[in-house]
DRENTI-850367 format. One line per 3 residues: number of its first residue (from 1); for each residue x, y, z of C-alpha. Coordinates in pm, whole numbers, plus 50000, padded with zeros to 5 digits. Last residue first. Layout:
N
NUM = X/Y/Z  ...
# end
This chain:
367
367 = 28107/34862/16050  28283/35059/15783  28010/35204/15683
364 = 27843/35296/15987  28187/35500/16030  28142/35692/15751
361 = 27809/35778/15782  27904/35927/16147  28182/36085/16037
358 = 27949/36325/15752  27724/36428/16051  27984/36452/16318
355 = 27978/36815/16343  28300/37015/16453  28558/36823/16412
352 = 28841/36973/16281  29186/36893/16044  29011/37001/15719
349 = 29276/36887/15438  29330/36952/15085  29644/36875/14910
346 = 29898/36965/14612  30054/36719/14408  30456/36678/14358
343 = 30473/36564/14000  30401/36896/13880  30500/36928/13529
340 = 30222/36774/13465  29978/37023/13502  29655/36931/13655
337 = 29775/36956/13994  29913/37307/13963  29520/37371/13789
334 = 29336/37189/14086  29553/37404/14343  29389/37760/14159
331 = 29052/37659/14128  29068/37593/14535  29237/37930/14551
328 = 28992/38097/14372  28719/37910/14511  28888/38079/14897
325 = 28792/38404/14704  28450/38342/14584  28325/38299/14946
322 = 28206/37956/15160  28513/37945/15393  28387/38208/15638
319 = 28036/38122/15581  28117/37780/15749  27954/37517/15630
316 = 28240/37263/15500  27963/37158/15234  27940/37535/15087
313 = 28315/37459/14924  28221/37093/14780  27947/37218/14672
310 = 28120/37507/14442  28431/37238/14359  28173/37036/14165
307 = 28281/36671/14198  28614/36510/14072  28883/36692/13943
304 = 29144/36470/14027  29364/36625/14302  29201/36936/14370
301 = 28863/36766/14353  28925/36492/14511  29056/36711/14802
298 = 28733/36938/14830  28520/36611/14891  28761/36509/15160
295 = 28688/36803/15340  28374/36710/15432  28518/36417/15636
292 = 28848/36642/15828  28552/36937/15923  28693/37289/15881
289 = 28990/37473/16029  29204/37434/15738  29514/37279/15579
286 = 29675/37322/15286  29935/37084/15183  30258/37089/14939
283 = 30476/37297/15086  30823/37368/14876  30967/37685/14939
280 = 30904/37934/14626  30643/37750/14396  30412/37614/14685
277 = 30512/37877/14993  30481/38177/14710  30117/38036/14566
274 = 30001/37976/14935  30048/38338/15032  29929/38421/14757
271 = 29578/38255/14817  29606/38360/15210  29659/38726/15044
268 = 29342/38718/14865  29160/38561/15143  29303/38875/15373
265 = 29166/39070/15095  28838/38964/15107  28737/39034/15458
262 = 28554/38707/15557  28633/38691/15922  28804/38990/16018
259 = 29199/39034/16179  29283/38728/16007  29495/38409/16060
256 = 29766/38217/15875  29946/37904/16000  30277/37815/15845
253 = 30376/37441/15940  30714/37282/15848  30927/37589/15960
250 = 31276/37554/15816  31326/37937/15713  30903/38101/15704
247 = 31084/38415/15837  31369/38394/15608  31178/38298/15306
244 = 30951/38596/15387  31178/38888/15292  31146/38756/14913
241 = 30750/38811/14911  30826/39152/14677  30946/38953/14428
238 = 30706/38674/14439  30454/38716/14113  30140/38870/14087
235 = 29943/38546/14055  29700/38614/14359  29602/38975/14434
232 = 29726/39090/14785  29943/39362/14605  30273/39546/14668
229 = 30365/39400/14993  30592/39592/15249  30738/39415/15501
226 = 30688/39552/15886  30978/39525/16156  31071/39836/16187
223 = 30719/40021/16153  30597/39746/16427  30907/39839/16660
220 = 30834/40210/16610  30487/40238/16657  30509/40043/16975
217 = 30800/40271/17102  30577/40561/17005  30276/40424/17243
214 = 29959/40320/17050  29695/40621/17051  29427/40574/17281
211 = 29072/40409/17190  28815/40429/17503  28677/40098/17562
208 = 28336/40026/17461  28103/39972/17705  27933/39618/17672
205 = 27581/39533/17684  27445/39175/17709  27148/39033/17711
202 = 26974/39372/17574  26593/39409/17626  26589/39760/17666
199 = 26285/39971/17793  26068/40214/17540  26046/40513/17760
196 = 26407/40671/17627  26242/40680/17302  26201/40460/16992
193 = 26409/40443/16638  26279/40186/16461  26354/39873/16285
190 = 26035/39662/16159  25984/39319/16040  25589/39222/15891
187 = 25706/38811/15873  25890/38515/16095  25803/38168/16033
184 = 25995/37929/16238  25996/37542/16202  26078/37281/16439
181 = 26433/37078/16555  26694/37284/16826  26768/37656/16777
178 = 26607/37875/16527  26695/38220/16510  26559/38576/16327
175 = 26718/38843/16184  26968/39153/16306  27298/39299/16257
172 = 27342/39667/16316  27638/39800/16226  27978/40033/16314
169 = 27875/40149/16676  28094/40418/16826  27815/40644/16935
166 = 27635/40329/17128  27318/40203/16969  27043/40118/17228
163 = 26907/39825/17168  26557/39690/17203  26430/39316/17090
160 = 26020/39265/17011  25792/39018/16937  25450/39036/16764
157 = 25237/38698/16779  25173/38472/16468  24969/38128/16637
154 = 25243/37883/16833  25384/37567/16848  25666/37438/17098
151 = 25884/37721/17192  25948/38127/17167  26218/38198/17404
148 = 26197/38431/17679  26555/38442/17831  26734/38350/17531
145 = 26546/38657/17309  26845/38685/17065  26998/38964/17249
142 = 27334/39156/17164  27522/39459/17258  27831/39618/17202
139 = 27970/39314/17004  28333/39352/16858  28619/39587/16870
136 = 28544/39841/16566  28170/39797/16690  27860/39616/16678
133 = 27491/39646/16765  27367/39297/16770  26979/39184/16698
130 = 26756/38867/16746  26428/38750/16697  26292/38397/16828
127 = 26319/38088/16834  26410/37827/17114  26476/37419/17145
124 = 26180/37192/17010  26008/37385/16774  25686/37148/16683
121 = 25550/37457/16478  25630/37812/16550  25498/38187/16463
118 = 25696/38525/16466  25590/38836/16403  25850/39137/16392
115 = 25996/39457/16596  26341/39533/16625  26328/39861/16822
112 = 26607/40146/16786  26727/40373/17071  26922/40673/16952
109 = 27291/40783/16999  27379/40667/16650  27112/40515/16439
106 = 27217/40659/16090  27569/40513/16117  27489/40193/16248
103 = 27569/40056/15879  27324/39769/15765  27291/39407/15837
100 = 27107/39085/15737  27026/38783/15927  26790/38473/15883
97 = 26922/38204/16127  26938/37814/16168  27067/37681/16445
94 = 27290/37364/16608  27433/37319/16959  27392/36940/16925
91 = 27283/36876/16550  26938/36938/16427  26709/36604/16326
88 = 26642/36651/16023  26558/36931/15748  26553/37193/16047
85 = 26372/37470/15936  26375/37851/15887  26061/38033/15702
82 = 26032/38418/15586  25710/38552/15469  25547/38626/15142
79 = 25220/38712/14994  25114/38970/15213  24968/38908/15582
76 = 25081/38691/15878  25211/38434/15622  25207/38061/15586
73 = 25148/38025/15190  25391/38246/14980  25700/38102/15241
70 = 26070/38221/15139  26337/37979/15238  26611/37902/15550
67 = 26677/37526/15541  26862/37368/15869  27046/37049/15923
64 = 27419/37232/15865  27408/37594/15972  27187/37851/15799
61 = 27178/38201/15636  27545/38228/15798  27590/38608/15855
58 = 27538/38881/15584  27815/39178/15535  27720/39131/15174
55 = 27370/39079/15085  27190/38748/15117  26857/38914/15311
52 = 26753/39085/15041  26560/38835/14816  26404/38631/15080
49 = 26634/38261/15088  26633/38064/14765  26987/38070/14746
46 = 26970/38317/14470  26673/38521/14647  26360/38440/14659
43 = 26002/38674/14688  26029/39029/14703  25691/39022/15001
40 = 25973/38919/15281  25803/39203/15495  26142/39305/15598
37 = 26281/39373/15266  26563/39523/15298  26704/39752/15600
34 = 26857/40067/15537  27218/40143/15326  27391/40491/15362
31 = 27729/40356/15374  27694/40165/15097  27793/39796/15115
28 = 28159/39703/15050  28246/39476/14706  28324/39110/14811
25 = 28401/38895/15064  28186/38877/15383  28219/39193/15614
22 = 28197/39018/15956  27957/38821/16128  27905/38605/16427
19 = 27595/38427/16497  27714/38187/16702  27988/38269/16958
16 = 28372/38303/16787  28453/38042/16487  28826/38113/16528
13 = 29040/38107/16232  29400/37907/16109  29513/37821/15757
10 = 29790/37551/15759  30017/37483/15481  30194/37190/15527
7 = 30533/37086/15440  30561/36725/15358  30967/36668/15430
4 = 31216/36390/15307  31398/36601/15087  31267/36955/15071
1 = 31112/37046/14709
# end
């Protein structure tokens, strides 16, 4: 250990515009994948969302305040349709949303036609349907019906959202979105391809840019200055992490990002990375970009194994956090604590604010 220091470990992300998703952690999705169940008649899945719709390279099914379920009474025909609802009064700037996603590969060059019913009750805010065409370099175009909302309550009608799917596009993301306090039933989902007749309804449409090849020099400086791992699995031993003690030297904070949200080896390596600064240089705290109050729950249970560590996880809310790979490493710092050899305990610590739900109980009782 360093005299006289606490070292922390600090894990660093960006929660870009709602609705972002990446690849979530775990095994890739077929390249040939379609849509899933889109007439929500499969029933519930694990999380009691439509079977289907919790598939890897899935968004957030919800944000804190909101419940996202499978209906067998409220439908526009079958036995099943899809229901999001806030469970309270929904926090500024928060949604719930039902999203899956499938490779674009299929759809390239045509024009494809999310098509669904929707119906409302008391929705005070916006819902509606929404789809993203993405690429290598982010969104290529995205509308979640903003500029004709579906509000107040409302008998099943048939909306639709329009994209055309540029050449370079990786996956289409799609669902449906419920901002603000109400209910939202959505049921009988389509994707299409359409023709050049059927107009766009795209928000926003962005060009890709074209991809050159880096410059030599570039090449050469990243090539020189690269160190090779031999794994990103966690408890493989520190030999080949060696050239890091002289980057990481005196530092106090090391903050770790990732080119992806929820690709699993960057988690994996995170989880090393954390293993080699505990047992090779002395830190003792990991830090993350997740709610300070919620977090607290995660720290009792790394240092005294109190709660259930899987609840503790989902209660930061962020799909990025919420993955079998960041339990690892939450598994992981409760079993260095546990051994006493380690008199030096590890920490959890969220050091945002980004709801004030948990805060706010706190702070009534205290007063």
């Amino acid at each position: 250990m360093r005299a006289g220091r606490q070292p922390v470990f600090a894990m660093w992300t960006v929660l870009l515009a709602h609705l972002l998703t990446s690849g979530s952690a775990g095994a890739a999705q077929d390249a040939g994948a379609g849509p899933r169940n889109l007439d929500f008649e499969q029933g519930a899945g694990r999380g009691g969302e439509p079977a289907g719709w919790d598939q890897v390279d899935v968004a957030p099914r919800s944000s804190a305040g909101y419940a996202v379920s499978t209906d067998g009474e409220v439908t526009q025909s079958g036995v099943g349709a899809a229901r999001i609802r806030s469970t309270g009064d929904a926090p500024r700037g928060g949604f719930g949303t039902l999203t899956q996603a499938i490779p674009a590969v299929a759809y390239r060059g045509e024009r494809v036609r999310l098509s669904g019913f929707v119906r409302t009750e008391d929705v005070r805010g916006s819902a509606g349907l929404w789809m993203r065409i993405d690429g290598l370099a982010g969104s290529l175009a995205f509308d979640n019906m903003m500029d004709r909302p579906v509000r107040a309550t409302s008998d099943w009608a048939r909306y639709d959202v329009v994209h055309d799917v540029h050449s370079s596009a990786e996956r289409i993301v799609f669902g449906a979105l419920l901002v603000g306090n109400g209910t939202l039933w959505v049921d009988e989902l389509s994707l299409e391809v359409v023709g050049d007749d059927v107009p766009i309804t795209s928000l926003s449409v962005n060009e890709p840019a074209p991809l050159t090849p880096a410059p030599p020099e570039v090449v050469s400086a990243i090539a020189a200055a690269a160190i090779s791992l031999a794994t990103v699995q966690p408890e493989s031993g520190f030999d080949d992490m060696q050239p890091l003690r002289e980057l990481v030297g005196d530092a106090r904070i090391v903050s770790l990002g990732e080119a992806t949200h929820g690709t699993r080896e960057f988690f994996q390596m995170k989880h090393r990375m954390l293993e080699f600064l505990v047992h090779e240089m002395g830190f003792d705290v990991f830090a993350i970009e997740a709610n300070w109050p919620e977090s607290l729950a995660v720290n009792e249970y790394v240092l005294h194994g109190t709660g259930d560590p899987e609840q503790a996880l989902a209660g930061l809310y962020f799909w990025t956090w919420n993955t079998e790979e960041v339990l690892a490493l939450i598994e992981w710092m409760r079993a260095y604590n546990a051994d006493p050899a380690h008199e030096r305990k590890l920490r959890f610590y969220g050091y945002d604010m980004q709801t004030a739900q948990v805060a706010v109980a706190y702070v009534r009782d205290y007063l």
